[in-house]
C-alpha atoms as an extended CHARMM CRD file, in Angstrom:
* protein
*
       160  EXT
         1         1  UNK       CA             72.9230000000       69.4010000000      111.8000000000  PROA      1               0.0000000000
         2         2  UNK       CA             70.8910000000       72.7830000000      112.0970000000  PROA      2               0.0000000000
         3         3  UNK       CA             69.7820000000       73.8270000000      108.8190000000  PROA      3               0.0000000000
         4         4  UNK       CA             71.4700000000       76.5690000000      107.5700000000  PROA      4               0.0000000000
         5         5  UNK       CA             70.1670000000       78.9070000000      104.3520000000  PROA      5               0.0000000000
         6         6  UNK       CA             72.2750000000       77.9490000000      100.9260000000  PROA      6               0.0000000000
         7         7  UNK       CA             74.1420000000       81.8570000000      101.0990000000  PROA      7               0.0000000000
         8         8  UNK       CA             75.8750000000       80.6210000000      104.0490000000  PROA      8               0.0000000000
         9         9  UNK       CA             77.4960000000       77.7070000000      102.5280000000  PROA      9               0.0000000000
        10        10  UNK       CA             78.2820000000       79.9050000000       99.2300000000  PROA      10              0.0000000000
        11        11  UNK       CA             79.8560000000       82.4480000000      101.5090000000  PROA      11              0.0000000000
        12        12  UNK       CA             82.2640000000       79.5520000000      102.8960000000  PROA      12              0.0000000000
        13        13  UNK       CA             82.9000000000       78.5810000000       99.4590000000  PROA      13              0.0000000000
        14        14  UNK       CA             86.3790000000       79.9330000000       97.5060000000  PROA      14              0.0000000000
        15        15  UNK       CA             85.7270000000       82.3830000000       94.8450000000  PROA      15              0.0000000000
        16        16  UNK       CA             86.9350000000       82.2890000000       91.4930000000  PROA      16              0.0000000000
        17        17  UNK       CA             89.5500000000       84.6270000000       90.4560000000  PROA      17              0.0000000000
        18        18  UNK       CA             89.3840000000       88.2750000000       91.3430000000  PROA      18              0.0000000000
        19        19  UNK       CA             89.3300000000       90.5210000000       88.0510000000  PROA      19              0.0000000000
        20        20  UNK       CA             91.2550000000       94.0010000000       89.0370000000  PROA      20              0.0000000000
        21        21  UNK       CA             88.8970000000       96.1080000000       90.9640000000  PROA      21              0.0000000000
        22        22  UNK       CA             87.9050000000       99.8460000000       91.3830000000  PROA      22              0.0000000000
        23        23  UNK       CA             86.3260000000      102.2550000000       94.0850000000  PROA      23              0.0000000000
        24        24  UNK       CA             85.5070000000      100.1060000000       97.1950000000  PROA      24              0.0000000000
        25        25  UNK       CA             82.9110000000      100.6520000000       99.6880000000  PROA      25              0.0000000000
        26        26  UNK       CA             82.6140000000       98.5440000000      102.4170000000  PROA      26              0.0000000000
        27        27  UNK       CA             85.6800000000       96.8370000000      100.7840000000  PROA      27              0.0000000000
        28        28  UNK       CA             83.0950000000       95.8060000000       98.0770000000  PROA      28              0.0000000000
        29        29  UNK       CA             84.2870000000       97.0220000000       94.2290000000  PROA      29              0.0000000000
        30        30  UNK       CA             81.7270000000       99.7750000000       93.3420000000  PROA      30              0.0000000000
        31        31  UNK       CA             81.1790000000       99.3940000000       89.9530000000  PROA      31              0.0000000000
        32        32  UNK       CA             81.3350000000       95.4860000000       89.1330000000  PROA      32              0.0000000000
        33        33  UNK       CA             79.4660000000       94.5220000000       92.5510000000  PROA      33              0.0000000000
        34        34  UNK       CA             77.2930000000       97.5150000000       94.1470000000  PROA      34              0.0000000000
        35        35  UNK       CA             76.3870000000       99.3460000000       90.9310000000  PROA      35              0.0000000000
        36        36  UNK       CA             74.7870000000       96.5060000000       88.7580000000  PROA      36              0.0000000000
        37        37  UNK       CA             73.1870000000       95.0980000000       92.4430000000  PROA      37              0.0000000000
        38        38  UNK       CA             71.4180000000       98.7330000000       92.7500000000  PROA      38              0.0000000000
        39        39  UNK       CA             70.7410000000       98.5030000000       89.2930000000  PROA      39              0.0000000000
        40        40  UNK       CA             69.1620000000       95.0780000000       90.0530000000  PROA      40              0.0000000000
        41        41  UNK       CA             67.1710000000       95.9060000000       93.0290000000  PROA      41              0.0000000000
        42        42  UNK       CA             65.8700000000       99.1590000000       91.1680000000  PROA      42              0.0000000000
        43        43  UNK       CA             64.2500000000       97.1360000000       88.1860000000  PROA      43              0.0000000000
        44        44  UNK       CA             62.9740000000       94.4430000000       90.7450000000  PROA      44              0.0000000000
        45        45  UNK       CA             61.3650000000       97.1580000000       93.0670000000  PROA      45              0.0000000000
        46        46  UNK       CA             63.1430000000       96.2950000000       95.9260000000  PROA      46              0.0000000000
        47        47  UNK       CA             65.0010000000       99.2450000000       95.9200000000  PROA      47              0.0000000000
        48        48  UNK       CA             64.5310000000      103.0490000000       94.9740000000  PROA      48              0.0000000000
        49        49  UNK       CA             68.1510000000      104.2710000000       94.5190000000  PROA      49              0.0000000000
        50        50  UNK       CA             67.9440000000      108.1580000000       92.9040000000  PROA      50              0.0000000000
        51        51  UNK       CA             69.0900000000      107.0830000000       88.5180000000  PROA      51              0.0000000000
        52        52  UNK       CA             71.8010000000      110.4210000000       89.3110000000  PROA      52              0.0000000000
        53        53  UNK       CA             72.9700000000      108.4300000000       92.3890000000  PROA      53              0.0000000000
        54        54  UNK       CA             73.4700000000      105.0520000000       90.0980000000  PROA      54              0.0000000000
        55        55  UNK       CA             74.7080000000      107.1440000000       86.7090000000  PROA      55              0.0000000000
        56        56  UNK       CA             77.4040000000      108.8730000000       88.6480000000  PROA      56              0.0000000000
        57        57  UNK       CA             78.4650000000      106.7630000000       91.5730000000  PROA      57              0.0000000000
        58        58  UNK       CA             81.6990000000      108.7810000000       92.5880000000  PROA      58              0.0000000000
        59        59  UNK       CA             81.6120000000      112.3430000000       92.6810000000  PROA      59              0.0000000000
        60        60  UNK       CA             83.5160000000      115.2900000000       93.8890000000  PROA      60              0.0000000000
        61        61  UNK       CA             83.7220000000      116.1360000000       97.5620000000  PROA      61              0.0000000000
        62        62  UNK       CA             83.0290000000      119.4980000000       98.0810000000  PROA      62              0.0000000000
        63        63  UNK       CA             83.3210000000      121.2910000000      101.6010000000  PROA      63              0.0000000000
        64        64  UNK       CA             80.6030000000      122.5660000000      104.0940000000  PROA      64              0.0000000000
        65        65  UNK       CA             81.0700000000      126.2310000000      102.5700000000  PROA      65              0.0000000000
        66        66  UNK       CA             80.3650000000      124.6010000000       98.7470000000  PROA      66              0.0000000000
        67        67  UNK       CA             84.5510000000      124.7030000000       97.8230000000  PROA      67              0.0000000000
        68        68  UNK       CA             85.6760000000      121.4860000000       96.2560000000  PROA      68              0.0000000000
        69        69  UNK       CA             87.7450000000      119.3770000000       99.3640000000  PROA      69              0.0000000000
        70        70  UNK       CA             91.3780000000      118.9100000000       98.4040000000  PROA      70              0.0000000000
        71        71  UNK       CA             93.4120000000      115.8460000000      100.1560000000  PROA      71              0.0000000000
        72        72  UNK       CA             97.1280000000      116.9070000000      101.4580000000  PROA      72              0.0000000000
        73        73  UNK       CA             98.4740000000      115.3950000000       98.3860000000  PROA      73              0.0000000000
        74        74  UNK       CA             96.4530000000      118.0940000000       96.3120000000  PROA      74              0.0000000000
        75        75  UNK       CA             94.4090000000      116.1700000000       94.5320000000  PROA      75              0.0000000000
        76        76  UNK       CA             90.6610000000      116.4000000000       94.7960000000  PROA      76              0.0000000000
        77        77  UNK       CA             88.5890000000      114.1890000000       97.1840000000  PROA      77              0.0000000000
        78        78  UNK       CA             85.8350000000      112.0060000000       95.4460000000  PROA      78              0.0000000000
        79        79  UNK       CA             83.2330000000      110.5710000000       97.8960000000  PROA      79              0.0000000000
        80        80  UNK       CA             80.3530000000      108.0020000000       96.8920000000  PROA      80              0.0000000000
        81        81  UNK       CA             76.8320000000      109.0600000000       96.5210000000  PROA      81              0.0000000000
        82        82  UNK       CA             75.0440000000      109.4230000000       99.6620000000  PROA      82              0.0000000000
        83        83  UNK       CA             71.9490000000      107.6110000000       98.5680000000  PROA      83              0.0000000000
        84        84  UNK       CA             74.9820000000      104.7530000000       97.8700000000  PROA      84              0.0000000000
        85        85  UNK       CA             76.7370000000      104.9020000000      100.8750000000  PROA      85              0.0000000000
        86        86  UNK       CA             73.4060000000      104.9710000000      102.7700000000  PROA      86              0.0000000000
        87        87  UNK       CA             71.9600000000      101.8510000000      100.8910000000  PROA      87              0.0000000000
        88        88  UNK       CA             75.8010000000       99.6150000000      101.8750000000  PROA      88              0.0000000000
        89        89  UNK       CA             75.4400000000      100.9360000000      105.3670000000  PROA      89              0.0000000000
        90        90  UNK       CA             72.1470000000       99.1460000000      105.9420000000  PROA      90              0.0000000000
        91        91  UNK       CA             73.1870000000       96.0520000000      103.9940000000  PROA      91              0.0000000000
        92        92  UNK       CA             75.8260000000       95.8980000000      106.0900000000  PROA      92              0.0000000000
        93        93  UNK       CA             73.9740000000       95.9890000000      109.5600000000  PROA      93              0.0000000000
        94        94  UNK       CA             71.2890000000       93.2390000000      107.8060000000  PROA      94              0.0000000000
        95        95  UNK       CA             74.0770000000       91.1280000000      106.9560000000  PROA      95              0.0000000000
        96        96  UNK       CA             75.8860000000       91.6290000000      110.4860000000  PROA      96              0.0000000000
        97        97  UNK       CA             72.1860000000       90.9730000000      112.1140000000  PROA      97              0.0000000000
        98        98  UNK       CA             71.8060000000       87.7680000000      109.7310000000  PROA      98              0.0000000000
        99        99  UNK       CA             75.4610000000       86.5860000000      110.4360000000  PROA      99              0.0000000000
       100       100  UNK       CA             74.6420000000       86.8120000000      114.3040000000  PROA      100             0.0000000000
       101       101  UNK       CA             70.9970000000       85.1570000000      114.1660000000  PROA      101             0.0000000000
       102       102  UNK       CA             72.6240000000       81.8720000000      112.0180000000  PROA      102             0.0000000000
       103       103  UNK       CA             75.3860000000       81.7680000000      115.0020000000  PROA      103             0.0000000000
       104       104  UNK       CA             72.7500000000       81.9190000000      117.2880000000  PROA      104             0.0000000000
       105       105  UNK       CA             70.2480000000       79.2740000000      115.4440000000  PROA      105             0.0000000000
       106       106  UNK       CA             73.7660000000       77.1260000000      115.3730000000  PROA      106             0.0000000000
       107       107  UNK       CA             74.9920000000       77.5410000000      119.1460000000  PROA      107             0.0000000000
       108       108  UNK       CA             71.2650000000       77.1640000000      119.8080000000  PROA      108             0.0000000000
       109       109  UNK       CA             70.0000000000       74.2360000000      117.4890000000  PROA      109             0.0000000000
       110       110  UNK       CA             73.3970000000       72.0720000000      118.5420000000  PROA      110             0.0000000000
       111       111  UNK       CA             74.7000000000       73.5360000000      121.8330000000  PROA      111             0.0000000000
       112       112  UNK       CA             77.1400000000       70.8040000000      122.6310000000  PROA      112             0.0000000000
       113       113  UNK       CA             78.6820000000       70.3670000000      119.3990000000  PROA      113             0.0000000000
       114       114  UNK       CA             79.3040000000       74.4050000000      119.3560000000  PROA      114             0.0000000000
       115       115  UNK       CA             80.6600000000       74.3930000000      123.0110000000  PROA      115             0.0000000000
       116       116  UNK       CA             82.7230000000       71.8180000000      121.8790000000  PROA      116             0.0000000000
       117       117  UNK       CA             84.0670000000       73.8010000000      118.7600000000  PROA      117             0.0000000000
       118       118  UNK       CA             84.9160000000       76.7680000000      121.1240000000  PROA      118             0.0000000000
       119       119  UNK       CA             86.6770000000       75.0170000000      123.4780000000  PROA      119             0.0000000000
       120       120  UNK       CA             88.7760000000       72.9060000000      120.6830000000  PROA      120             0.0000000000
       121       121  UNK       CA             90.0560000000       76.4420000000      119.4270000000  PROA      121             0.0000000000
       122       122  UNK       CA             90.3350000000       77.9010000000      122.2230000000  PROA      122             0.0000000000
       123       123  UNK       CA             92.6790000000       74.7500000000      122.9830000000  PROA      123             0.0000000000
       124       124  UNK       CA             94.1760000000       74.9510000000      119.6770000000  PROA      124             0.0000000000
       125       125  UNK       CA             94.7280000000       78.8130000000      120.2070000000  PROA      125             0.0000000000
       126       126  UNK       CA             96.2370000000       78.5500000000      123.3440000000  PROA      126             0.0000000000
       127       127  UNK       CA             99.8740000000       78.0640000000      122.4680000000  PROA      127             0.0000000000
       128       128  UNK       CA             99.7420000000       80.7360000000      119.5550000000  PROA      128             0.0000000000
       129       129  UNK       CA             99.0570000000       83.6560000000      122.2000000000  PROA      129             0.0000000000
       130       130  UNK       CA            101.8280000000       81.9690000000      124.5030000000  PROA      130             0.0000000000
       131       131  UNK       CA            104.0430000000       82.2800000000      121.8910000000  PROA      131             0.0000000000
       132       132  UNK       CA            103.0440000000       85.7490000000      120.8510000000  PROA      132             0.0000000000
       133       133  UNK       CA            103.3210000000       86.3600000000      124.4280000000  PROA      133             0.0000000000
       134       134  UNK       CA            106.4220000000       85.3080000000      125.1040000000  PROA      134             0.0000000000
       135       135  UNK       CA            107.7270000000       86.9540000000      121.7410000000  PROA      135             0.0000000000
       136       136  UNK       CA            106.1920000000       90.6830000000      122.7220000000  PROA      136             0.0000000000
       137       137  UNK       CA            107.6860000000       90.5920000000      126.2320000000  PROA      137             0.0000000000
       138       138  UNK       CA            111.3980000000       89.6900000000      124.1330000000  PROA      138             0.0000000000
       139       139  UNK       CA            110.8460000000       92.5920000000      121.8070000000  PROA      139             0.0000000000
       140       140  UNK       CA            109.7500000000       94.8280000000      124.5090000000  PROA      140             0.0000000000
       141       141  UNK       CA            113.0580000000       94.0490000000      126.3780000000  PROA      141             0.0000000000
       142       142  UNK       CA            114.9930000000       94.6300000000      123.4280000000  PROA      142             0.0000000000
       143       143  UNK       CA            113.8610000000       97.9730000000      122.6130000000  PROA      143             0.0000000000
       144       144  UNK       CA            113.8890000000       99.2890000000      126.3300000000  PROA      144             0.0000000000
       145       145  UNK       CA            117.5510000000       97.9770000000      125.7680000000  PROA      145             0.0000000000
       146       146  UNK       CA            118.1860000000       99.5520000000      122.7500000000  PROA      146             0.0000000000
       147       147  UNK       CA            116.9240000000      103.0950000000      124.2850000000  PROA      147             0.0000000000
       148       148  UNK       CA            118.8870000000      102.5900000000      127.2550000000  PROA      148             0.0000000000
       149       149  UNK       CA            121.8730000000      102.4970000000      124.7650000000  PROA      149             0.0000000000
       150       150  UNK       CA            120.9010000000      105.2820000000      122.7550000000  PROA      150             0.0000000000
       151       151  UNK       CA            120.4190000000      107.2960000000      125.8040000000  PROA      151             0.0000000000
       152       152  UNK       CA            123.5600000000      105.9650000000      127.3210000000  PROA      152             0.0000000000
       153       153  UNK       CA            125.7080000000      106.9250000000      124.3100000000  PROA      153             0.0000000000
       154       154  UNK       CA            123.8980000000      110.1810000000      124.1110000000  PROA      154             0.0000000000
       155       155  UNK       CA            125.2880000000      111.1140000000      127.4850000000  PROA      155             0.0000000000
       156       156  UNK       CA            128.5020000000      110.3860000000      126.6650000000  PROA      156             0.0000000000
       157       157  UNK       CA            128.6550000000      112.2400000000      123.7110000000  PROA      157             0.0000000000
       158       158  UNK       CA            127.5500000000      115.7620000000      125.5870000000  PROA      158             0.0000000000
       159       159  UNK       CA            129.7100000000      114.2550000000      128.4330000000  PROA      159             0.0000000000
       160       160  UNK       CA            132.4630000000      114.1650000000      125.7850000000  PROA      160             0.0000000000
């Protein structure tokens, strides 16, 4: 076995309940997850997030001429703090760059069990997208059918 850092094994793990949740970025809840981890990194020094950026998180969008953006529904647009949307963005590619070096340490450190893992799903896959397949090409059919119909019957009627 290759060995793997502890937050990959806690990222496997189930989670306990999920309390009701606010503003998402990166699909993340804003104010019980990235807020109080800014906060965090901020008192630690490993971070420098602007105290306006962290004290009022959401904020109103306003357009490139300085008028407040209004969404076809007519109610106001509310974007995240740049200085927070910047500091997900590059957690993000850091976690995406550490999620690819583990699968590389993996297929690397144990390259026949990992061929073998790819090739038992791909096995185990195999019938799924045969199935899905086969199911497409039947619903394709039966809407080219069901046009054919529509368009048939529409003839008649200006026909009639």
């Amino acid at each position: 076995m290759v060995k793997q850092q502890n937050y990959v094994k806690t990222l496997l793990m189930p989670s306990p309940a999920k309390a009701p949740q606010g503003r998402r970025v990166w699909s993340i809840d804003l104010e019980t997850v990235w807020r109080p981890l800014f906060l965090a990194t901020n008192t630690n020094g490993d971070s420098a997030i602007p105290h306006d950026a962290l004290g009022a998180p959401i904020r109103l969008g306003y357009a490139k001429d300085g008028s407040v953006k209004f969404r076809a529904n007519g109610k106001p647009t509310m974007v995240v703090a740049k200085e927070i949307r910047n500091a997900v963005s590059l957690i993000r590619e850091n976690f995406v760059a550490t999620l690819q070096e583990y699968t590389h340490g993996v297929a690397e450190g144990l390259p026949d069990e990992f061929k073998s893992q790819v090739e038992l799903c791909r096995n185990a896959g195999a019938p799924i997208i045969a199935h899905d397949k086969a199911e497409l090409e039947k619903a394709i059919e039966a809407q080219i059918e069901q046009a054919m119909k529509s368009e048939e019957a529409e003839k008649e009627k200006v026909a009639a």
